[in-house]
ChimeraX commands (.cxc) that place a marker at each C-alpha (Angstrom):
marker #1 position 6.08,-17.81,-4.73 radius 0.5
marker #1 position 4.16,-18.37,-1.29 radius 0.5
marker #1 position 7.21,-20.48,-0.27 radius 0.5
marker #1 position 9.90,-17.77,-1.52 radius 0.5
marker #1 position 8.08,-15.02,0.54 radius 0.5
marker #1 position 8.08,-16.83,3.58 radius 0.5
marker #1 position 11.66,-18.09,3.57 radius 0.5
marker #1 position 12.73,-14.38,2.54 radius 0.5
marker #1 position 11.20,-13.22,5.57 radius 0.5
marker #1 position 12.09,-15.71,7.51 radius 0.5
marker #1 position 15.64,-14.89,6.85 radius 0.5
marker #1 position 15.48,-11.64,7.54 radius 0.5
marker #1 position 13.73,-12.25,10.51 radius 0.5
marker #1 position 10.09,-11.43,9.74 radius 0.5
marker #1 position 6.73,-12.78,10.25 radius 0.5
marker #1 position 3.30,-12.23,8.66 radius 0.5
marker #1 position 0.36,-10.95,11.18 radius 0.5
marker #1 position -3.46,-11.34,9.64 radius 0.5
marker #1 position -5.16,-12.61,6.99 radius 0.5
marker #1 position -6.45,-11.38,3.55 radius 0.5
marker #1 position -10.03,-10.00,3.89 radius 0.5
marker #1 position -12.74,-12.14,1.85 radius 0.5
marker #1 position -12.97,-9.53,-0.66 radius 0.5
marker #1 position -12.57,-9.46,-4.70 radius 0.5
marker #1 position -11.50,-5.88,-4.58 radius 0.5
marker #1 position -10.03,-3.10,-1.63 radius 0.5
marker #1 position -7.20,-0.40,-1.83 radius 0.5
marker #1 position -4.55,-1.83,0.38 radius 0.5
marker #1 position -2.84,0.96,2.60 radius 0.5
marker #1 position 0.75,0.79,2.73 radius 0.5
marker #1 position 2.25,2.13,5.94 radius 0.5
marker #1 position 4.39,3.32,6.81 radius 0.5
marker #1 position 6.60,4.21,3.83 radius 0.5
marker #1 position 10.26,4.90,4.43 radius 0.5
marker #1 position 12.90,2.82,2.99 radius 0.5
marker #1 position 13.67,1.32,-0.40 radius 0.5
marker #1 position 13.28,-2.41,2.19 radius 0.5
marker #1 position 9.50,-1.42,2.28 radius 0.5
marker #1 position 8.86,-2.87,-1.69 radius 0.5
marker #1 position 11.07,-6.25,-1.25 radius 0.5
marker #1 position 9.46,-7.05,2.11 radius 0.5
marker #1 position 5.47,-6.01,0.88 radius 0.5
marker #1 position 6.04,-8.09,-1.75 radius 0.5
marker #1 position 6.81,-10.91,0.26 radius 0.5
marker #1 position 4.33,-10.52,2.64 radius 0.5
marker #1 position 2.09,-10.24,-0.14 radius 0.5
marker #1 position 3.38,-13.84,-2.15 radius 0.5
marker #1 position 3.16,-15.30,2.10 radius 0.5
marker #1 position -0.39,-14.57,1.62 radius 0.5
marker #1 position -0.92,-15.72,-2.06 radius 0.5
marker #1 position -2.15,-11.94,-2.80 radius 0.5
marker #1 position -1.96,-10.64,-5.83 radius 0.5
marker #1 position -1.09,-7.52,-5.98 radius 0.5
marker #1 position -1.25,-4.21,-7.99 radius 0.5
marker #1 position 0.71,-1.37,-6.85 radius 0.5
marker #1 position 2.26,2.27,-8.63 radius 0.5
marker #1 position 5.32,3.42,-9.15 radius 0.5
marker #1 position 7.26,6.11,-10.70 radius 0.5
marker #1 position 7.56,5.36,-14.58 radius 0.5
marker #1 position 11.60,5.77,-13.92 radius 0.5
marker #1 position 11.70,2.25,-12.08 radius 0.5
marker #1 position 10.52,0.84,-15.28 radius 0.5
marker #1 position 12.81,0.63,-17.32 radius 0.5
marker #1 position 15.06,-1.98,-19.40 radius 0.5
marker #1 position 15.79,-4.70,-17.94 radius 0.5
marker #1 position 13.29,-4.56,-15.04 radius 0.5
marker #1 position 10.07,-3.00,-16.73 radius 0.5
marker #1 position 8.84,-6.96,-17.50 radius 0.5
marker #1 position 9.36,-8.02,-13.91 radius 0.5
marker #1 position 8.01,-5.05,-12.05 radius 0.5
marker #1 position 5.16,-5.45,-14.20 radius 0.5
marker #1 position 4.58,-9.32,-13.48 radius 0.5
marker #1 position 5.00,-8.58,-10.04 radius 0.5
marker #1 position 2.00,-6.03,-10.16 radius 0.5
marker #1 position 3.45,-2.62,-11.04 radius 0.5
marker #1 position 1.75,0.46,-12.77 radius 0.5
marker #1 position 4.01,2.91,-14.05 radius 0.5
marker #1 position 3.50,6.22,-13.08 radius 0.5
marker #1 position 4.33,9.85,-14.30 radius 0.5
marker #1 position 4.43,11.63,-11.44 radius 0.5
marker #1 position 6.26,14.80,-12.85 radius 0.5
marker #1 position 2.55,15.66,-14.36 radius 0.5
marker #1 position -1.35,15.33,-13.37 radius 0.5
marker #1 position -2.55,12.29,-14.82 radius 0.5
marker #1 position -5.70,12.06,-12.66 radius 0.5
marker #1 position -4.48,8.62,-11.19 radius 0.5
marker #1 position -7.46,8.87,-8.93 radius 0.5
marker #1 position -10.40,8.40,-11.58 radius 0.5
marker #1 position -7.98,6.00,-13.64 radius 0.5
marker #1 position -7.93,3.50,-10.58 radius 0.5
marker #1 position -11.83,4.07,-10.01 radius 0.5
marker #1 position -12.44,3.02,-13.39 radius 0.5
marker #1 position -9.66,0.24,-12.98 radius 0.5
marker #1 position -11.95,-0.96,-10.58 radius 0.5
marker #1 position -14.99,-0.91,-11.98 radius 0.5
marker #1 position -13.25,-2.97,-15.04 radius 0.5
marker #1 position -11.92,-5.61,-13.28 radius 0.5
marker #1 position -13.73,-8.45,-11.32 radius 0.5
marker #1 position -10.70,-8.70,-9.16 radius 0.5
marker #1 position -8.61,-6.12,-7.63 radius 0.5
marker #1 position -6.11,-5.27,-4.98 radius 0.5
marker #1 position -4.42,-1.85,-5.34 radius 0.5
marker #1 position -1.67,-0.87,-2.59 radius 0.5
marker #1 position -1.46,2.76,-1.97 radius 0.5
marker #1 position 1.55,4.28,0.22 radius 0.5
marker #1 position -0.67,7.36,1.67 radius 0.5
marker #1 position 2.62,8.87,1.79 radius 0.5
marker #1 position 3.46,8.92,-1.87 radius 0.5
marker #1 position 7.14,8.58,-1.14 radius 0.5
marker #1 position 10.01,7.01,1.00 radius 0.5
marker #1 position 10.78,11.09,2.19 radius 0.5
marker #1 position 9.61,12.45,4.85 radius 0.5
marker #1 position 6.45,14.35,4.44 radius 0.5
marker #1 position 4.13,16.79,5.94 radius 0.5
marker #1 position 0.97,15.46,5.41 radius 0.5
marker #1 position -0.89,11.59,3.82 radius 0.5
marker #1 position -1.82,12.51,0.38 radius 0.5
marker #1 position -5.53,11.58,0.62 radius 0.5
marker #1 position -5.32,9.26,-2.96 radius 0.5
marker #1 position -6.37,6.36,-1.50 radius 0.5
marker #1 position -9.73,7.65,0.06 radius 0.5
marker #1 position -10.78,8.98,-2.60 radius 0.5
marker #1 position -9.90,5.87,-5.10 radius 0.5
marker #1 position -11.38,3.50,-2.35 radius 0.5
marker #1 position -15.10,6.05,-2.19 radius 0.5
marker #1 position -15.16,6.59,-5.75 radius 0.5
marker #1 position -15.04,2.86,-6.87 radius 0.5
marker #1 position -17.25,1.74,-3.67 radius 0.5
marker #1 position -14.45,-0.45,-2.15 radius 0.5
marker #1 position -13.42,-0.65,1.54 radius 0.5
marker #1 position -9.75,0.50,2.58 radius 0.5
marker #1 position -7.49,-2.62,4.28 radius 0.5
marker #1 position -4.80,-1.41,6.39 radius 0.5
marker #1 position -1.45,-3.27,5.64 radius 0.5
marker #1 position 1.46,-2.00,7.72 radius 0.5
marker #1 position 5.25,-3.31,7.94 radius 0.5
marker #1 position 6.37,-2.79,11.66 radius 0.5
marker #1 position 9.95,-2.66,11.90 radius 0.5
marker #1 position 10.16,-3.08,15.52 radius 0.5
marker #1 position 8.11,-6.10,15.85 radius 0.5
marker #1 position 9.23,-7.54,12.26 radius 0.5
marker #1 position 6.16,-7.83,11.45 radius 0.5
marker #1 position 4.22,-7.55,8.06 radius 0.5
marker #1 position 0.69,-8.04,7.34 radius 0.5
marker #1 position -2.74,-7.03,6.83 radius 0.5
marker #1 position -5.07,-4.96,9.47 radius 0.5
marker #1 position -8.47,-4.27,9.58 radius 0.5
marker #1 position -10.88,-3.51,7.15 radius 0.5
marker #1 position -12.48,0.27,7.08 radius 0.5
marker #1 position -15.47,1.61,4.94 radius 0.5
marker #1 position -15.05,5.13,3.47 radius 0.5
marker #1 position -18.06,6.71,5.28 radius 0.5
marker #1 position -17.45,10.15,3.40 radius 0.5
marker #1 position -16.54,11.78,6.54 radius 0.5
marker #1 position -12.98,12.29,5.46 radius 0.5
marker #1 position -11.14,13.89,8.48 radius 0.5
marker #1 position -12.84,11.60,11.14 radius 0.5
marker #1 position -12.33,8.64,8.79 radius 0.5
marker #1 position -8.38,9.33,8.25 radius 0.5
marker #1 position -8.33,10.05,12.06 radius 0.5
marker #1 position -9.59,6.26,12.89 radius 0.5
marker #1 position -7.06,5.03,10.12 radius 0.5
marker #1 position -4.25,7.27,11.51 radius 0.5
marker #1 position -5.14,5.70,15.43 radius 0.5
marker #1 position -4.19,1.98,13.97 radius 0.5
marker #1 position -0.91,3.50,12.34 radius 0.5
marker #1 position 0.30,5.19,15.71 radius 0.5
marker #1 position 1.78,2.09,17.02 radius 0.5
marker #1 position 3.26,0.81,13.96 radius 0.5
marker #1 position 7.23,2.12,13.26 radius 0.5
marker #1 position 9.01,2.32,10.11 radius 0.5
marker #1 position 12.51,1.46,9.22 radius 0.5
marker #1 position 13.48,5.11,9.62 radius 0.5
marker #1 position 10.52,6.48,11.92 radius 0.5
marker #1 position 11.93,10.11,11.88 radius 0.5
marker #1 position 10.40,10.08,8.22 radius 0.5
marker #1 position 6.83,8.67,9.22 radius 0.5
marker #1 position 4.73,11.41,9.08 radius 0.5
marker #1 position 1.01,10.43,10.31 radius 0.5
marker #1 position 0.25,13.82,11.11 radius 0.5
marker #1 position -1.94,15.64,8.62 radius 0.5
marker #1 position -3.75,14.88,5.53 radius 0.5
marker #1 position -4.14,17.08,2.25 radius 0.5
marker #1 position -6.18,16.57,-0.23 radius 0.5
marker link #1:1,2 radius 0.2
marker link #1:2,3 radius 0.2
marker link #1:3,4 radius 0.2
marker link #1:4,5 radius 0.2
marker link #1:5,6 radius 0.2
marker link #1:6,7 radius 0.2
marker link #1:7,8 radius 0.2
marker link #1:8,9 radius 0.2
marker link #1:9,10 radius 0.2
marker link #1:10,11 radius 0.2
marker link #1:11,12 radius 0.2
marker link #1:12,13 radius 0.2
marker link #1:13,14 radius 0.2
marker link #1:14,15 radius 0.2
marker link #1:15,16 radius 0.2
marker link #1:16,17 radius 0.2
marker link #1:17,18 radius 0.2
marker link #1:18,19 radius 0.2
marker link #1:19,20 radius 0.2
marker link #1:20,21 radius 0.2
marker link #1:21,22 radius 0.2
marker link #1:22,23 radius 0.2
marker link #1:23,24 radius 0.2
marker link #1:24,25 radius 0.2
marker link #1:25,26 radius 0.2
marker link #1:26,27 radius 0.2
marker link #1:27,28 radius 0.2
marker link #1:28,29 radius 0.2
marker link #1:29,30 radius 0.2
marker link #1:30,31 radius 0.2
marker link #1:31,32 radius 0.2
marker link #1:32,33 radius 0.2
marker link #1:33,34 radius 0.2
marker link #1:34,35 radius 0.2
marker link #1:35,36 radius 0.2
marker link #1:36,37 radius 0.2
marker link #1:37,38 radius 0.2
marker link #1:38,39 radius 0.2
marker link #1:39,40 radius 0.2
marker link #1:40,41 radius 0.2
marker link #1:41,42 radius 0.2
marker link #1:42,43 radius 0.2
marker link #1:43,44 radius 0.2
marker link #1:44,45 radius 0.2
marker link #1:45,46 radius 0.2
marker link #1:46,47 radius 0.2
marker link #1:47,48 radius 0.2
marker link #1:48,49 radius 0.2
marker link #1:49,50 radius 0.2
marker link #1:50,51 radius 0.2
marker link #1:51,52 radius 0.2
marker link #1:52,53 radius 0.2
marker link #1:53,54 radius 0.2
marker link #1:54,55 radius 0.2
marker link #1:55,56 radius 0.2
marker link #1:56,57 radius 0.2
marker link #1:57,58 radius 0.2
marker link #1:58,59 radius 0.2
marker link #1:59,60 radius 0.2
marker link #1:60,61 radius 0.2
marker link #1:61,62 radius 0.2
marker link #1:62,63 radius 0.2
marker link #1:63,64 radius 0.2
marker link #1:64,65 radius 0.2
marker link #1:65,66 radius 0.2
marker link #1:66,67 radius 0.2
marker link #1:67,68 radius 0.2
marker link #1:68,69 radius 0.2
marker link #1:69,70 radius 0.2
marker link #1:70,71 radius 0.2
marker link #1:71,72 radius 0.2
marker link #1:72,73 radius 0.2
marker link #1:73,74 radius 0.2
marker link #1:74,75 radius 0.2
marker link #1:75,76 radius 0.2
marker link #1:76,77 radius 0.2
marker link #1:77,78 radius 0.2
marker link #1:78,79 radius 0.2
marker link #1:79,80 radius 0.2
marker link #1:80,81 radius 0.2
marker link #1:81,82 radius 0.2
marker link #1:82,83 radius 0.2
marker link #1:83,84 radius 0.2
marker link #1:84,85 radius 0.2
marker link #1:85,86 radius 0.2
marker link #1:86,87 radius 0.2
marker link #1:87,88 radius 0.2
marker link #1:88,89 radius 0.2
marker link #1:89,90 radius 0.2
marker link #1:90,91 radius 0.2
marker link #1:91,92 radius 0.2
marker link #1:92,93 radius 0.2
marker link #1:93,94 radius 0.2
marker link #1:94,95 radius 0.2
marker link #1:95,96 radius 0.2
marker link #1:96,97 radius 0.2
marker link #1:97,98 radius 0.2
marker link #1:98,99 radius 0.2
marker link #1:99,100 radius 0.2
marker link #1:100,101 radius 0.2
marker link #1:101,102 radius 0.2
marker link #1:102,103 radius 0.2
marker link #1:103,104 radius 0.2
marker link #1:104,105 radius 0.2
marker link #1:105,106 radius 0.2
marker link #1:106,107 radius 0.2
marker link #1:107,108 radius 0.2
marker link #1:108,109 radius 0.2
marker link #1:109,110 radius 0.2
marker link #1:110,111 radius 0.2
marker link #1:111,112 radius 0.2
marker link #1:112,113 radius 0.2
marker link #1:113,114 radius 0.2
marker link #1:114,115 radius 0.2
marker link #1:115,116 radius 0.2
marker link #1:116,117 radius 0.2
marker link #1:117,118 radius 0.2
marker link #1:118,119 radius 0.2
marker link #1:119,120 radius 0.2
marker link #1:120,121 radius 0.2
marker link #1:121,122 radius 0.2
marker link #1:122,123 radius 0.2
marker link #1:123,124 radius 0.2
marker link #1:124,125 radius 0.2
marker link #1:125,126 radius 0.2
marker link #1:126,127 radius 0.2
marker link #1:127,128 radius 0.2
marker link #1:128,129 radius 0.2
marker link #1:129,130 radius 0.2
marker link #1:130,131 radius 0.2
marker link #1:131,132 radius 0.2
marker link #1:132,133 radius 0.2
marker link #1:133,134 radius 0.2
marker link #1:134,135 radius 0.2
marker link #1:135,136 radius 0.2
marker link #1:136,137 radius 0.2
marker link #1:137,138 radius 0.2
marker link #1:138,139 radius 0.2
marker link #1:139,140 radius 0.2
marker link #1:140,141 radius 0.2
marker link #1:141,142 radius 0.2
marker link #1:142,143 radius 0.2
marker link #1:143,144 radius 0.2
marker link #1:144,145 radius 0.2
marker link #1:145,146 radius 0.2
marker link #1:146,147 radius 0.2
marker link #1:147,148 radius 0.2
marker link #1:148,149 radius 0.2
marker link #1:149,150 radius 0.2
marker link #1:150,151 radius 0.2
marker link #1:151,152 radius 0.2
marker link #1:152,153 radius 0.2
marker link #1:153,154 radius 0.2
marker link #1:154,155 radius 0.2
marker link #1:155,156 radius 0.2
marker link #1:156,157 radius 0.2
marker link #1:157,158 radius 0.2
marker link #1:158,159 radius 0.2
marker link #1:159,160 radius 0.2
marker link #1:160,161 radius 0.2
marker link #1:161,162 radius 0.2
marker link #1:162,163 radius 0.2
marker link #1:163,164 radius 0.2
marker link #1:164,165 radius 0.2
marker link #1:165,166 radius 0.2
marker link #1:166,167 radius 0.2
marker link #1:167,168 radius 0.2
marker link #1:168,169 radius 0.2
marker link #1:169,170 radius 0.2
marker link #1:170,171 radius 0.2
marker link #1:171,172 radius 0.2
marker link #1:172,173 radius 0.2
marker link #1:173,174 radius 0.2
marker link #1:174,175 radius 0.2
marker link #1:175,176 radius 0.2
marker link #1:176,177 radius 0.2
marker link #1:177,178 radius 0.2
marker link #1:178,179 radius 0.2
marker link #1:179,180 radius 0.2
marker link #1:180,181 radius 0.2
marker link #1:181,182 radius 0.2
marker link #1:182,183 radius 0.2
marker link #1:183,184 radius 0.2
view
C-alpha cells in the first residue's frame, strides 16, 4: 500500500513532508478540511508513511458496497444527526487499545465554518495523548505530518499555538478554511 500511496501522489503531483512521531497513540489533526480530494490524498499520505490509520465519518458513507472498504481502510461510522458523546467513546478507545492513531478534521466538515469544533482537544486531554498536526497544503502539494503538541489544559492559548502552524497552510478551496475561532 506504501508503494500505491506514493505513486498516487506522485501522479497527482504531491509529495510527503515529515515523519510519523515515535508514538503508539496521538489524535492526528487534519487540516485544513475542504474538498471531497482531502480523504483520497490523507489516505495516501498516510499508506506513504505505513500509518495506520483510524478516522470518522458520517454513518451515510457506509453503506453497501463501500461499508467493508472504508472500514479496512480505518473508518468509524458516525451518527452525526444525534449526540453520541464521540468524545468519551474515543477516550476510552484509547485507553483499550495499545495502538492508536485517530485523525480528527477540527473542522468537522468540508463547509465552511465559523469556528474548529474543539473534539480533538478534548479526546487528545482526556485519554493523555499528544495532538500531531497533519496538514495537506494545496499550494505546495504537500502532505504530511507536523509537529507534535501536548494538551497543557490551557485551551485557548493551546488552540492559538496550533492555529499559528495552520496559518500558512492552504486548502483546496481556502475561502472555506476557517482557522478563526474555536467552540467548544
Amino acid at each position: 500500500m506504501a508503494w500505491l500511496g506514493l505513486m498516487f501522489l506522485k501522479l497527482m503531483g504531491w509529495r510527503v513532508e515529515g515523519e510519523i512521531p515515535d508514538l503508539k497513540k496521538f489524535v492526528l489533526i487534519a487540516a485544513p478540511h475542504t474538498s471531497n480530494w482531502d480523504f483520497p490524498i490523507t489516505l495516501a499520505v498516510a499508506f506513504a508513511l505505513k500509518m495506520k490509520i483510524y478516522w470518522m465519518g458520517k454513518a451515510a458513507m457506509f453503506c453497501w458496497p463501500f461499508a467493508a472498504a472504508l472500514r479496512w481502510l480505518g473508518g468509524i461510522p458516525i451518527d452525526r444527526s444525534k449526540s453520541h458523546n464521540v468524545v468519551e467513546q474515543s477516550i476510552q478507545a484509547f485507553h483499550k487499545l495499545e495502538k492508536l492513531i485517530m485523525v480528527v478534521p477540527p473542522e468537522g466538515t468540508r463547509k465552511k465554518v465559523s469556528y474548529w469544533k474543539t473534539g480533538f482537544y478534548h479526546i487528545a486531554q482526556g485519554a493523555n495523548v499528544p495532538i500531531v498536526l497533519g496538514f495537506l497544503d494545496y499550494r505546495r502539494k504537500i502532505g504530511g505530518i507536523g509537529p507534535t503538541f501536548h494538551p497543557t489544559g490551557h485551551i485557548e492559548k493551546d488552540i492559538q499555538t496550533i492555529r499559528n502552524f495552520y496559518a500558512a497552510i492552504m486548502g483546496k478551496r481556502q475561502s472555506q478554511f476557517s482557522n478563526a475561532a474555536i467552540k467548544s
